[in-house]
C-alpha positions as CSV (number, residue, x, y, z in Angstrom):
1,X,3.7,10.8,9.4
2,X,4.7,8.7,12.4
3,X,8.3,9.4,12.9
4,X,9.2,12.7,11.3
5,X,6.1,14.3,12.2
6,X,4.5,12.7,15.3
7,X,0.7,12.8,13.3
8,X,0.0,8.8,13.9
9,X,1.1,5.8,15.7
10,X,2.5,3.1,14.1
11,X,-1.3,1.3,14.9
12,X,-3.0,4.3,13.4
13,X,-0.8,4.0,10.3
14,X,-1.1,0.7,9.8
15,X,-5.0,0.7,10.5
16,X,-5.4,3.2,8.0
17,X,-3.2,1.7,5.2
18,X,-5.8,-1.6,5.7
19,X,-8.2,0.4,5.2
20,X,-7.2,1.9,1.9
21,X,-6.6,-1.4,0.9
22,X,-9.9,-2.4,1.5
23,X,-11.6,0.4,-0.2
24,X,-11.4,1.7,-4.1
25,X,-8.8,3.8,-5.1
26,X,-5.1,4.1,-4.4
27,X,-4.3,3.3,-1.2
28,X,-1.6,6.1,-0.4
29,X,-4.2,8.5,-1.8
30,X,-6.6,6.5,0.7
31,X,-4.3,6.8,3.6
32,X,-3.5,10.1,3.1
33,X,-7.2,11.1,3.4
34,X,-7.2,9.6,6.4
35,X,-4.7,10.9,8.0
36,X,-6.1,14.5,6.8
37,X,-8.9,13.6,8.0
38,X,-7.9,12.4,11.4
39,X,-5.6,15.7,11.5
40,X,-8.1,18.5,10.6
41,X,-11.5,17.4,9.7
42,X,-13.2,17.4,6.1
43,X,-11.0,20.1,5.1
44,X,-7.9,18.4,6.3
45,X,-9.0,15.3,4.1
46,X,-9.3,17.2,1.0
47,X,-5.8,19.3,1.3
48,X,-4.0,16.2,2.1
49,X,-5.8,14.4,-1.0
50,X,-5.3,17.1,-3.3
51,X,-1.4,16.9,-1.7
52,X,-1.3,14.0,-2.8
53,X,-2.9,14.0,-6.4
54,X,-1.6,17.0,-7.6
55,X,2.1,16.4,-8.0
56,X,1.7,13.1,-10.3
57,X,-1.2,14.9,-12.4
58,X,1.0,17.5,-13.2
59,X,3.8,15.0,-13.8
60,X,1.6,12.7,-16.0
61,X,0.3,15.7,-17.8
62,X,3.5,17.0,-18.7
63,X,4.5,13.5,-20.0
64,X,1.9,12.8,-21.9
65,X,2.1,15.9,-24.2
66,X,5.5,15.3,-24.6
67,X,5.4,11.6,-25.0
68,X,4.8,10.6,-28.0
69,X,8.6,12.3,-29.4
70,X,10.9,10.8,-26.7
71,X,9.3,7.4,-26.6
72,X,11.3,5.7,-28.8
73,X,15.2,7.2,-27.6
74,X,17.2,4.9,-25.9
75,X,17.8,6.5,-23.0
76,X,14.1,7.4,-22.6
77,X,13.8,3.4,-22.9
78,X,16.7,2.9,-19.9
79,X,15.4,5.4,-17.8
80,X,12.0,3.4,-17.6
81,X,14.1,0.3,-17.2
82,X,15.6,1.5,-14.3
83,X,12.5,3.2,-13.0
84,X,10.6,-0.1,-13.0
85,X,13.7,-1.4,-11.3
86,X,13.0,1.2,-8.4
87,X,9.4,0.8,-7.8
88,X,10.0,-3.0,-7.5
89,X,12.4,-2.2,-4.4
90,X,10.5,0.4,-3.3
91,X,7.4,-2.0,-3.0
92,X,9.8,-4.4,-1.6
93,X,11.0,-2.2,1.1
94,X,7.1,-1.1,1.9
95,X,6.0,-4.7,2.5
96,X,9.0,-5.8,4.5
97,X,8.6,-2.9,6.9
98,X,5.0,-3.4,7.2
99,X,5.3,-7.1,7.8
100,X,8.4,-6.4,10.9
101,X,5.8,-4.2,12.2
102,X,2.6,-6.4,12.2
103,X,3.9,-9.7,12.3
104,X,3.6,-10.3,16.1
105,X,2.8,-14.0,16.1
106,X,4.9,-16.4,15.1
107,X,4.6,-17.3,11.3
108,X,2.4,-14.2,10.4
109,X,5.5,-13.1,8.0
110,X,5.0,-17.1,6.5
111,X,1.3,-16.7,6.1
112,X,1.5,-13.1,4.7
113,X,4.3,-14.4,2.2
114,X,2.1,-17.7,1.2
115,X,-0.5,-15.0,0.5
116,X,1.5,-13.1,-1.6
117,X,2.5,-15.9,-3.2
118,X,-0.7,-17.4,-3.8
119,X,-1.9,-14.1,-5.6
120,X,1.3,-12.8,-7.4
121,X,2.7,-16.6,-8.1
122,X,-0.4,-18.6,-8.4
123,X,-2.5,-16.2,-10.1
124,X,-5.4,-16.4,-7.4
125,X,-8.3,-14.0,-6.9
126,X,-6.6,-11.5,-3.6
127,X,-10.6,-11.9,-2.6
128,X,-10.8,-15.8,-1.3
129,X,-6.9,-15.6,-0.1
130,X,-7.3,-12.5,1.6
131,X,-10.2,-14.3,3.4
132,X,-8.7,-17.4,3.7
133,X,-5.5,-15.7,5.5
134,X,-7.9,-14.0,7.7
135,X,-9.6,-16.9,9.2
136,X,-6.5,-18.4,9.5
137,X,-4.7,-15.9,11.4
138,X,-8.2,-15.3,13.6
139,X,-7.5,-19.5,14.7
140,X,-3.9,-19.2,14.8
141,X,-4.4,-16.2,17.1
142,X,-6.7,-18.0,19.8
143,X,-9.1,-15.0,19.0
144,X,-12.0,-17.3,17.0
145,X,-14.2,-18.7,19.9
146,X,-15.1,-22.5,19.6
147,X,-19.0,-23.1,21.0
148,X,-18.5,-25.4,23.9
């Protein structure tokens, strides 16, 4: 969307993708409604989300009916190995992009990794660290005013 196609910034992209963080749903599904949006109105929104839901419903339907006979063969049982293998990276690879791209003060990649680790390690609520990482970035920034 930035590079191949020119339809965002690397601000816009990175705006939206917050964004469908912050609100329910998947957040690709999310961005991508955005981006529709932003691109050609209402209309644009619901092509782009329907581009992007389509594909996996068909997938997952197609699975599912077939499912329950393949489940239990070996390679079936590798493949998802290796698939679970793929989406780790993959996820990896997303979040070490998008922190080299917002990570503009010094230590934002620590505080963004102590918040990962606080939620994925430690088993905390992504609500109060999400917060918490927040403030801290707002003083660490110089962009919280203190009352004189």
């Amino acid at each position: 969307m930035v590079v191949r196609r020119g339809w965002l910034t690397d601000e816009e992209l990175v705006t939206y993708y917050a964004i469908g963080q912050a609100a329910p749903g998947i957040i690709a599904i999310n961005t991508a409604t955005f981006t529709g949006y932003k691109r050609a109105g209402l209309p644009g929104a619901i092509v782009a989300t329907a581009g992007m839901i389509t594909p996996s419903l068909v997938s997952i339907i197609l699975i599912a009916l077939f499912f329950d006979r393949f489940q239990d063969l070996p390679p079936v049982q590798k493949a998802f190995r290796g698939i679970r293998v793929a989406v780790a990276m993959l996820l990896a690879a997303t979040v070490a992009d998008l922190l080299r791209k917002t990570a503009k003060l010094p230590g934002a990649a620590l505080l963004a990794l102590g918040a990962f680790a606080a939620v994925a390690g430690a088993g905390l609520s992504p609500i109060p660290v999400v917060i918490l990482a927040g403030l801290i970035g707002l003083v660490w920034g110089g962009k919280l005013e203190r009352p004189s």
